[in-house]
Backbone as a ProteinNet text record, in pm:
[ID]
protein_1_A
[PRIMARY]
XXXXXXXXXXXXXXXXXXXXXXXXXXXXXXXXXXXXXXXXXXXXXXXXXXXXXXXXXXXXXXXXXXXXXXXXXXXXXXXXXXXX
[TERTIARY]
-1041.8	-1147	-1085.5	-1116.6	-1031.6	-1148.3	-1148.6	-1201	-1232.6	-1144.6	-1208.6	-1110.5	-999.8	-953.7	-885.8	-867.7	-859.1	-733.8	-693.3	-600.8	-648.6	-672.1	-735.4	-617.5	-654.3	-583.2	-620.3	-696.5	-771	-645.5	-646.7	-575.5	-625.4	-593.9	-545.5	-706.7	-722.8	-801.7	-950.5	-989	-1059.2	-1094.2	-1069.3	-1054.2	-1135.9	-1101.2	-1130.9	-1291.4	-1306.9	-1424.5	-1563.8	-1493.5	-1555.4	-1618.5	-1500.3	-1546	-1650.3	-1606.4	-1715.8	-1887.8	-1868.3	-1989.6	-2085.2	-1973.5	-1998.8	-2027.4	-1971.2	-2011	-1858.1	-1862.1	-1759.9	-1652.1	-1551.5	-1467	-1451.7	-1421.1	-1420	-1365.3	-1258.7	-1153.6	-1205.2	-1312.6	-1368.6	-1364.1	-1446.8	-1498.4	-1379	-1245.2	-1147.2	-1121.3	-1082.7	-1100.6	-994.4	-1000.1	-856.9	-744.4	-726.7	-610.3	-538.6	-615.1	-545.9	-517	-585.2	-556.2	-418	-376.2	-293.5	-198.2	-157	-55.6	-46.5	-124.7	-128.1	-24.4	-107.3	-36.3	104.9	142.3	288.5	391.7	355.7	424.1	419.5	334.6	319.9	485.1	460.8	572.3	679.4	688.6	840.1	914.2	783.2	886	880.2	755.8	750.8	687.1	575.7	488.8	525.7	510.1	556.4	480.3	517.5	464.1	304.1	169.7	51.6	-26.3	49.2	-13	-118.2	-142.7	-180.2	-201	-302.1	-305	-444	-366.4	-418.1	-556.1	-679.2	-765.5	-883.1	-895.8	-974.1	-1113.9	-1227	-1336.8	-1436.1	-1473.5	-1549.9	-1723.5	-1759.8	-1929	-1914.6	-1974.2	-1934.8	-2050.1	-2140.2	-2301.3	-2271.2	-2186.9	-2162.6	-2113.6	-2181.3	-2134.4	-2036.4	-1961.1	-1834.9	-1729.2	-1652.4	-1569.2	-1467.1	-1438.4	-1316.3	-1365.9	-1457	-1477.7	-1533.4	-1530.9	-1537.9	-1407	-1414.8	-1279.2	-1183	-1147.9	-1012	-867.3	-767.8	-658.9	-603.4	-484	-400.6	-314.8	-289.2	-97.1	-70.3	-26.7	31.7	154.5	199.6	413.2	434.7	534.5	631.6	728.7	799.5	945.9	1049.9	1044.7	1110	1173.7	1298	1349.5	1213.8	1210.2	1086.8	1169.2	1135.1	1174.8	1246	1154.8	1204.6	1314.4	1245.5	1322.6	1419.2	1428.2	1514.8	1428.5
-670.5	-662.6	-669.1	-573.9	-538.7	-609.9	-622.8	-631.7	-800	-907.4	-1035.6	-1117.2	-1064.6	-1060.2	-937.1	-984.1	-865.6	-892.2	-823	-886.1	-913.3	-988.5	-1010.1	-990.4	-949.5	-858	-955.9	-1052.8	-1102.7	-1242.9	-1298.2	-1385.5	-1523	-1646.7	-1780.7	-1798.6	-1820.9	-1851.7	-1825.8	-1673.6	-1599.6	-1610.9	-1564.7	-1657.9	-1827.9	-1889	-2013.6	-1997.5	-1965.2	-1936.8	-1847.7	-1741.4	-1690.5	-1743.8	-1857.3	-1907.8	-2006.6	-2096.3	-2207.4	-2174.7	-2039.3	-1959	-1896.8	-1894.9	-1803.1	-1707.1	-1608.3	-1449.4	-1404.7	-1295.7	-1232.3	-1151.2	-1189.1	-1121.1	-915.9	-881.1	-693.5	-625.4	-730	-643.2	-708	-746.3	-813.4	-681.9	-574.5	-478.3	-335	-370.6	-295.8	-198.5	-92.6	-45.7	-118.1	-79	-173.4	-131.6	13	82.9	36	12.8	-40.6	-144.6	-249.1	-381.4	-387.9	-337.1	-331.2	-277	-184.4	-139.7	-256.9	-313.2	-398	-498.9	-564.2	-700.3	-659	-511	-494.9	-528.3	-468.1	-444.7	-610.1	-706.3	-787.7	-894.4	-851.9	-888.5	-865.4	-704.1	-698.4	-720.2	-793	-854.3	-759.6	-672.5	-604.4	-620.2	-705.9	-770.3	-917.2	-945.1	-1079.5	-1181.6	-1318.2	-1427.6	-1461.1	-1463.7	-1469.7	-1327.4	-1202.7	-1049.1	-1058.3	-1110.2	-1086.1	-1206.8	-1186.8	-1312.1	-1248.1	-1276.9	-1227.1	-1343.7	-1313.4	-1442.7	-1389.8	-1503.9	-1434.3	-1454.4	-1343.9	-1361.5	-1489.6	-1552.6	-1646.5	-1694.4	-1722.8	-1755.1	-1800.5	-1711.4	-1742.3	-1838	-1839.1	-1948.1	-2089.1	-2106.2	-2213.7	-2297.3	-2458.9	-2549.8	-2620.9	-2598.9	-2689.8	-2556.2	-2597.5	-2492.7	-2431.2	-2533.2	-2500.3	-2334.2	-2344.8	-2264.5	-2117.2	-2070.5	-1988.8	-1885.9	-1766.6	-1702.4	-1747.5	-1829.8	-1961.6	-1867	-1888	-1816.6	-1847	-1742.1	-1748.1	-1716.8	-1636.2	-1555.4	-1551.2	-1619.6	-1615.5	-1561.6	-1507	-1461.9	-1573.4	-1641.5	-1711.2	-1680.7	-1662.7	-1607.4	-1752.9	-1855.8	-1943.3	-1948.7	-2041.3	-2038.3	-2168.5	-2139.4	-2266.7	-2350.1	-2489	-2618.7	-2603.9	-2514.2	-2560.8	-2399.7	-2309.7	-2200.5	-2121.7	-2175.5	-2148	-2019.6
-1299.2	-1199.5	-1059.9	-1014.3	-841	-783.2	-614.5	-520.6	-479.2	-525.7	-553.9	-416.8	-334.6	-248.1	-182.5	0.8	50	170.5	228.7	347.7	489.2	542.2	686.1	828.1	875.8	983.1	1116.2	1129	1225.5	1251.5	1413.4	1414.7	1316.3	1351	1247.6	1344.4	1448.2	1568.7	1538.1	1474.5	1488.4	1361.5	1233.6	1110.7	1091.1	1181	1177.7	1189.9	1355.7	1383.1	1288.4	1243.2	1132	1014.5	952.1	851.9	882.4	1024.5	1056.6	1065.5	1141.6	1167.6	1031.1	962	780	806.5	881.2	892.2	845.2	755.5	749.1	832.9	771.5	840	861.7	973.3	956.2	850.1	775.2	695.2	526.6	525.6	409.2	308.5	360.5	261.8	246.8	322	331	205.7	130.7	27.1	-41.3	-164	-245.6	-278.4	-208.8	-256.6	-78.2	10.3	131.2	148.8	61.6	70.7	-41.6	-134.1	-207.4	-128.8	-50.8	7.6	105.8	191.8	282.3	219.2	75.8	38.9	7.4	-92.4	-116	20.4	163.4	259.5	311.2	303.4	318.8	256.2	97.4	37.9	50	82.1	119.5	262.8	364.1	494.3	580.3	566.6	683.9	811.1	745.2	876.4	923.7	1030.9	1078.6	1074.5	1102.7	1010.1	1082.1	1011.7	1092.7	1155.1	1119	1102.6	1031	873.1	773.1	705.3	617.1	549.9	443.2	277.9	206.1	142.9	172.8	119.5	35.6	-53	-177.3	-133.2	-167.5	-134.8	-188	-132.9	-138.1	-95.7	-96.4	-40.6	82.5	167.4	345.9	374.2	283	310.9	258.5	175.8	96.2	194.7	142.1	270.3	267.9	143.2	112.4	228.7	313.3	406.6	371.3	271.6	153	105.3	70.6	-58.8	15.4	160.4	201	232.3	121.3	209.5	178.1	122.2	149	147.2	209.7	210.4	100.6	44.3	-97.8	-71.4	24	64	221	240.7	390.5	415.4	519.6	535.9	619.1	578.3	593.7	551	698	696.8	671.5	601	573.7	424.3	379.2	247.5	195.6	82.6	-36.3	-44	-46.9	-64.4	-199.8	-302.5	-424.5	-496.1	-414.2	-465.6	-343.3	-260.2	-174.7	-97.3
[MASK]
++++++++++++++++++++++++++++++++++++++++++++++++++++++++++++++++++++++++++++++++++++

């Protein structure tokens, strides 16, 4: 089942505000063959850290804040604590 996250293009700032407000973000309904190229290029280190940020769709009405949108893939250009 495709379409259950998407990549958000919007700053960390703007994002925030969005979710507090519960209106969706522009890049929510993005198609999925663009959000898939998005996330590959994402992976291979092409975009810089805070471009992008891959977050799974969630209930923007729901009052727990958590559970709106919530992010899943961020770039961080750093080595992992545990995998280097």
């Amino acid at each position: 089942s495709q379409g259950k996250a998407y990549v958000d293009s919007q700053t960390v700032a703007v994002m925030k505000q969005q979710r507090d407000a519960g209106s969706n973000s522009p890049f929510r309904d993005r198609p999925v063959d663009e959000n898939m190229k998005l996330f590959r290029e994402m992976r291979a280190g092409k975009y810089k850290e805070g471009e992008h940020v891959l977050r799974m769709k969630g209930d923007m009405t729901n009052p727990n804040m958590s559970m709106r949108d919530m992010p899943i893939y961020r770039i961080v250009h750093k080595s992992h604590h545990r995998t280097g």
